[in-house]
Residue, then its C-alpha position, 0 to 999 in steps of 0.5 A: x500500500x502507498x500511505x501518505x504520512x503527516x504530523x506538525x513541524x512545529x515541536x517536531x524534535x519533543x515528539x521526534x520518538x513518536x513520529x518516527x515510530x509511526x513513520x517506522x510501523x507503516x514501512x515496517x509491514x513493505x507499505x511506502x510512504x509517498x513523501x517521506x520528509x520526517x527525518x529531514x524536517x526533524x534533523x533541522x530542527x534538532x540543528x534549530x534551524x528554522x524550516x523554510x515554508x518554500x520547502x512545502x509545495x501545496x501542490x506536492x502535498x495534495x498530490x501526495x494525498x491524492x496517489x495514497x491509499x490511506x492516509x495516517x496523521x499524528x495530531x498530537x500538535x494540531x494545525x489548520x494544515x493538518x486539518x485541511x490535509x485531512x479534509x482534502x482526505x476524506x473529500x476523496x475518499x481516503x481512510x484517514x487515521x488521526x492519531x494523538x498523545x494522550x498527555x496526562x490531565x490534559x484535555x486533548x486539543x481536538x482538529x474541527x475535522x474530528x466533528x466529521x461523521x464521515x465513516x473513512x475517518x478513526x481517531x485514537x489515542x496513544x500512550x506509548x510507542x508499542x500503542x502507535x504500532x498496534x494502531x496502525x498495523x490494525x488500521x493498514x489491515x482492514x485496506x490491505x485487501x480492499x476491492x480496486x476503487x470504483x467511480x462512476x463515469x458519464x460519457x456523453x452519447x458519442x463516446x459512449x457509442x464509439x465505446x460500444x462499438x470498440x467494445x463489440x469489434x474488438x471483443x473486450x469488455x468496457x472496463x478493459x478498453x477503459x483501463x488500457x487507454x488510461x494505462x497508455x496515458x500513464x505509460x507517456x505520462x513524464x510529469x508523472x513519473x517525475x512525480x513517482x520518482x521525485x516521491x520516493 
């Protein structure tokens, strides 16, 4: 599976230990994370050298968010981007894990998006590392098999013809002629697998 990974930079070195132990129990079981930043972004701080905002392209984040199978947030530290992530998330489907430390007679600070109904979103709390692991193993598990994604698709009646007649001239099934074209265009897309490689 492809997971899109995100927690706060800000006070990233306080909670650095359980960052990357998500980070970790998501690469652990063979699952990739699309843009893996944590190490860097925890690196500079540890150095208290102040990320640049420039380093964190909208457009790659949500690209990032839109290539993933499921999504896992730390919101241990919440920001409206994270919640926006979130959203963008939910708004495309995406099964999203929101995760938090649960800190001692404190009141968890809550995302507006944690109001959501929305049965693709699962919130938890955790203690202690082994916690954060158990979470998210449970949670990849229940997508690891999941049926390929379905969408509704409306042609206008001319391409809806054409499609019948490739379909009934070539003898395959729509579907069929539908995921070859779309293989084509992966195929010669160049932005692409600029993107695919720029993420790994």
């Amino acid at each position: 599976m492809v997971v899109f990974f995100t927690c706060s930079t800000k006070k990233i070195a306080e909670f650095a230990k359980f960052y990357r132990c998500a980070r970790n129990a998501i690469l652990s079981p063979g699952h990739k994370i699309n843009r893996d930043w944590l190490d860097y972004s925890i690196n500079l701080a540890k150095r208290n050298i102040p990320e640049e905002p420039t380093h964190i392209h909208y457009e790659d984040v949500v690209a990032a968010i839109m290539t993933a199978d499921a999504v896992v947030v730390d919101s241990t530290v919440p920001s409206m981007a994270m919640g926006h992530q979130v959203t963008i998330a939910l708004q495309n489907d995406k099964p999203v894990l929101l995760l938090k430390l649960k800190k001692k007679g404190k009141e968890p600070e809550r995302l507006f998006i944690e109001g959501s109904n929305s049965k693709n979103l699962e919130v938890y709390e955790y203690s202690t590392p082994v916690e954060i692991k158990k979470i998210i193993t449970e949670f990849l598990k229940k997508y690891e098999d999941k049926p390929k994604k379905r969408f509704n698709l409306v042609l206008t009646g001319s391409l809806n013809n054409y499609l019948s007649w490739v379909s009934f001239y070539y003898k395959k099934n729509k579907t069929a002629l539908i995921h070859e074209a779309v293989e084509n265009m992966l195929e010669k897309d160049s932005q692409y697998k600029k993107y695919l490689s720029s993420s790994k």
